[in-house]
ZAMARGU-4260 file (C-alpha; in steps of 0.2 Angstrom, whole numbers, plus 5000, padded with zeros to 4 digits):
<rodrens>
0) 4703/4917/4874 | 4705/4923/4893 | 4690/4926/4902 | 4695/4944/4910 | 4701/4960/4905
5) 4715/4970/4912 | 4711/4988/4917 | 4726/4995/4922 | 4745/4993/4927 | 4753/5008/4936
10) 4771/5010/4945 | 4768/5014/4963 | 4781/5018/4976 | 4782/5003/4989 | 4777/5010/5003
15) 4770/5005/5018 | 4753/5012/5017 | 4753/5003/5000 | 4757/4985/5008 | 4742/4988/5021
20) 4730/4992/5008 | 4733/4978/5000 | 4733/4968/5012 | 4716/4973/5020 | 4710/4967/5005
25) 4700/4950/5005 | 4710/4935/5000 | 4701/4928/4985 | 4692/4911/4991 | 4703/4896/4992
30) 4719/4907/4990 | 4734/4898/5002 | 4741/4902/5019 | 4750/4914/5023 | 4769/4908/5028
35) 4776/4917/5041 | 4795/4910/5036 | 4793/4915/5017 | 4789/4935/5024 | 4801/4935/5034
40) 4814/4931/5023 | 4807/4943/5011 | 4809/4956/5024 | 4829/4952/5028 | 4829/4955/5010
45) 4821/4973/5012 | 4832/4978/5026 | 4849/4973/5017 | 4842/4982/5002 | 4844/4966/4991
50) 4824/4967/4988 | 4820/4965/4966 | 4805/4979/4966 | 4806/4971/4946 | 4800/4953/4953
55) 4786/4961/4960 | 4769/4965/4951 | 4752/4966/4965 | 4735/4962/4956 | 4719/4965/4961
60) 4703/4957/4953 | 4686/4966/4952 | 4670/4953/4951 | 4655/4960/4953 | 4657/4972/4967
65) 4671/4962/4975 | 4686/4967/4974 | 4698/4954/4978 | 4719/4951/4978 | 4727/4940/4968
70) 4745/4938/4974 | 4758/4948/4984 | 4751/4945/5001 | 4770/4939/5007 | 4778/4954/4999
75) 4766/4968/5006 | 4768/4957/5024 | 4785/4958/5024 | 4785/4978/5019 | 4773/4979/5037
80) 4785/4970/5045 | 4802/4982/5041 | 4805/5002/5044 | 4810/5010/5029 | 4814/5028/5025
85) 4804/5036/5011 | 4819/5037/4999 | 4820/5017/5000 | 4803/5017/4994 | 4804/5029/4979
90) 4820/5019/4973 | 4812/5002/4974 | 4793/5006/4964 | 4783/4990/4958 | 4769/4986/4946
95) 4750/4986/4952 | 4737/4979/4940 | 4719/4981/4939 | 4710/4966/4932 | 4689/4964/4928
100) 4679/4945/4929 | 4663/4941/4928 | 4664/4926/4937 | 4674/4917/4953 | 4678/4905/4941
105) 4687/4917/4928 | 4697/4924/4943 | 4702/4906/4949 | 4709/4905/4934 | 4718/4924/4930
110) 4725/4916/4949 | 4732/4902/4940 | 4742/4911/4930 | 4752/4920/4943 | 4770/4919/4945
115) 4768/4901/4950 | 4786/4895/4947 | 4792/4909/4957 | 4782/4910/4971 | 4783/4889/4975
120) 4763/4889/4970 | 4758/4870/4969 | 4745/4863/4958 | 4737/4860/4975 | 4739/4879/4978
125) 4731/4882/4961 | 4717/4870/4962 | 4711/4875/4978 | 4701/4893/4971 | 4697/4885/4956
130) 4687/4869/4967 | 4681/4884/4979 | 4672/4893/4966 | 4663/4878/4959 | 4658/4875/4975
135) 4670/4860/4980 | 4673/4855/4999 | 4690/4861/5005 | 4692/4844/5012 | 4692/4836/4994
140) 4703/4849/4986 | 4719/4838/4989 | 4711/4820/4985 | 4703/4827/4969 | 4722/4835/4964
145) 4728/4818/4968 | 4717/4809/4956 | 4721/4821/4943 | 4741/4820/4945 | 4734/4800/4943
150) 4726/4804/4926 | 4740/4811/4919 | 4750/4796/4923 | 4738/4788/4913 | 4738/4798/4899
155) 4757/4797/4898 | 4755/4780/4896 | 4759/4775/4912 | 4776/4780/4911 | 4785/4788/4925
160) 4797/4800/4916 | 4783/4807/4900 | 4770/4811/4916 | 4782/4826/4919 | 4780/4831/4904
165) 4761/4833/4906 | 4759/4850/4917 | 4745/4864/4917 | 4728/4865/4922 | 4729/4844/4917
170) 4737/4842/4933 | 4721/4848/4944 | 4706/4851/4934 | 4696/4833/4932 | 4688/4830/4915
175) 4671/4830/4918 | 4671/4811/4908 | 4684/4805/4923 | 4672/4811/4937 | 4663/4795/4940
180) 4683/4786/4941 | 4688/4801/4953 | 4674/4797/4966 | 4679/4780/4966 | 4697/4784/4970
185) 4694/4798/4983 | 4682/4785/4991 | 4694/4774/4992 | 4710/4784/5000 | 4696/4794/5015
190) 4699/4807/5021 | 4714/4817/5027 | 4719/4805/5041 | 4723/4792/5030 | 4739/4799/5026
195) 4748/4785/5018 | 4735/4782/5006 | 4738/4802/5003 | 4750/4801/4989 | 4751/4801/4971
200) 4761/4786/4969 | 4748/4777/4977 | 4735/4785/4969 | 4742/4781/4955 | 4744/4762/4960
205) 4724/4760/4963 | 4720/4769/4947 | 4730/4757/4939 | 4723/4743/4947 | 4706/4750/4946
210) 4709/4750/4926 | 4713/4731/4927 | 4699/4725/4942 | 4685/4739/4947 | 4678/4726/4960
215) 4694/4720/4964 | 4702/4736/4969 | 4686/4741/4980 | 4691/4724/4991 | 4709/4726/4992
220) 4715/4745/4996 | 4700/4749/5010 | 4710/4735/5017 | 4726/4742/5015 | 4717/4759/5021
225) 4711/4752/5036 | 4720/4737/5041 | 4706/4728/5047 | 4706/4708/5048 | 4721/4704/5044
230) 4736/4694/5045 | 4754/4698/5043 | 4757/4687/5029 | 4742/4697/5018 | 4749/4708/5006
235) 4738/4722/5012 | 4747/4720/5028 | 4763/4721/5024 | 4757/4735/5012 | 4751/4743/5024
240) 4767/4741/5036 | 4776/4751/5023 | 4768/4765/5018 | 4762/4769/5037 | 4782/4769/5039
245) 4789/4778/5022 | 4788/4795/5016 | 4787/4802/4998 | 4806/4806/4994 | 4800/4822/4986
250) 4788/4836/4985 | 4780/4843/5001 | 4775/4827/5008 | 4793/4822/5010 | 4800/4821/5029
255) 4814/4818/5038 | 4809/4798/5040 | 4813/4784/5028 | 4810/4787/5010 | 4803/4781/4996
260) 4804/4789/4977 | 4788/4787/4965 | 4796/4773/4957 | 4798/4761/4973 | 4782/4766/4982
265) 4772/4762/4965 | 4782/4747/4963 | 4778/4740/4979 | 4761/4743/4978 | 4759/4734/4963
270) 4767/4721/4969 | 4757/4720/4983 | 4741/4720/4972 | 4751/4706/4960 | 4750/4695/4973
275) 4735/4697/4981 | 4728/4692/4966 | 4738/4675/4966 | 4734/4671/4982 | 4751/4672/4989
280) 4762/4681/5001 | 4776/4693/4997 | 4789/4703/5004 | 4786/4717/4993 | 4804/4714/4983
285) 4810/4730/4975 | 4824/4733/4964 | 4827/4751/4960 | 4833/4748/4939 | 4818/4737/4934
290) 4804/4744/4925 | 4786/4749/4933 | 4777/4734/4936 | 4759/4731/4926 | 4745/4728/4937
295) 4740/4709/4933
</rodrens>
């Protein structure tokens, strides 16, 4: 059953003075960035009149005596930024709807379900009011989604093609029974200037190995973290060599630089772990059509 009730939804011309009301209203705590280049193209849209007012429903949240939007804040940028005649805004009229929480955490959540795939929301996007209403450090936000994405691979038994099919609040809210696991892992990648360790398929990788050795994993990725005391023939090291050199082939942590997909950054890491355990060195040997390796 959903935690708030819907007030109202009324059709409204698209006017300017609509998209400045709206926009002087607070962003709802946690709520993404605005993205200059996203209403930008919004408003090339306007001015060739190739704008969908049907795409297009603002929300407003009431909790308390806050009231507080839910989406939209590129649309109604984009309306500021272009001159149009009244006429263009009676033709293009949009939906604006009134909703009532009781709670920050019932409007993270009426958030969440905002036209996400449209919009290019990520689970980090979605996580980020829900974590801000219970009170969560911004800076964790993105290690604690992360560890989720993680749990799911775990729950889809470890297989890289059935933790797609695992989506939803499962991919950033943490069962309360994982929370002790979670810390381990966000301890483990630090903060934010780690970046390799800032991936899910090397999150992944220590949950993994985490699973198999607790102690074990507390020894060997702060090395690969922080390269300390080592020599190029440990397997942190040349870990280490890779992922401060490769980026995630997909999502938004991809870049322009070499490349690695989920399965050959997971591999690797794995490897690495493999023989660390054994006591020997390795090249971090990959081939692309064998299966994930188990942590051993």
């Amino acid at each position: 059953m959903s935690n708030w009730e819907r007030q109202s939804v009324k059709k409204a011309a698209f006017t300017e003075s609509l998209a400045q009301w709206y926009l002087s209203l607070p962003n709802l705590p946690g709520e993404r960035p605005l993205n200059d280049g996203h209403a930008l193209a919004l408003a090339e849209k306007m001015e060739k009149d190739m704008f969908l007012p049907e795409n297009v429903r603002l929300a407003v949240v009431k909790v308390g005596n806050m009231t507080f939007r839910l989406n939209g804040q590129h649309t109604c940028m984009a309306r500021t930024l272009v001159k149009l005649d009244g006429d263009w805004s009676a033709r293009n009229k949009i939906e604006v709807a009134e909703y009532v929480c009781e709670t920050a955490d019932d409007a993270a959540e009426l958030y969440a379900q905002f036209d996400w795939a449209r919009s290019g929301r990520s689970y980090l996007d979605l996580a980020r009011p829900y974590y801000t209403a219970l009170n969560y450090a911004p800076a964790s936000i993105r290690e604690i989604t992360l560890v989720a994405a993680a749990l799911c691979f775990e729950k889809a038994g470890w297989n890289e093609t059935a933790r797609f099919a695992i989506r939803g609040e499962a991919r950033y809210k943490l069962p309360p029974a994982d929370a002790k696991t979670a810390q381990v892992l966000i301890d483990i990648i630090g903060d934010k200037t780690n970046r390799h360790m800032h991936r899910e398929p090397v999150v992944c990788a220590i949950l993994r190995t985490y699973r198999k050795d607790a102690t074990g994993t507390r020894q060997f990725w702060p090395r690969v973290r922080d390269g300390e005391g080592l020599s190029k023939t440990d397997p942190e090291y040349v870990l280490r060599g890779f992922l401060t050199t490769v980026a995630v082939a997909c999502g938004r942590g991809a870049s322009r630089t070499r490349k690695a997909p989920f399965h050959e950054m997971f591999s690797r890491c794995i490897h690495a772990w493999n023989a660390w355990r054994a006591g020997t060195p390795t090249n971090l040997k990959y081939h692309a059509t064998a299966s994930l390796p188990v942590a051993r």
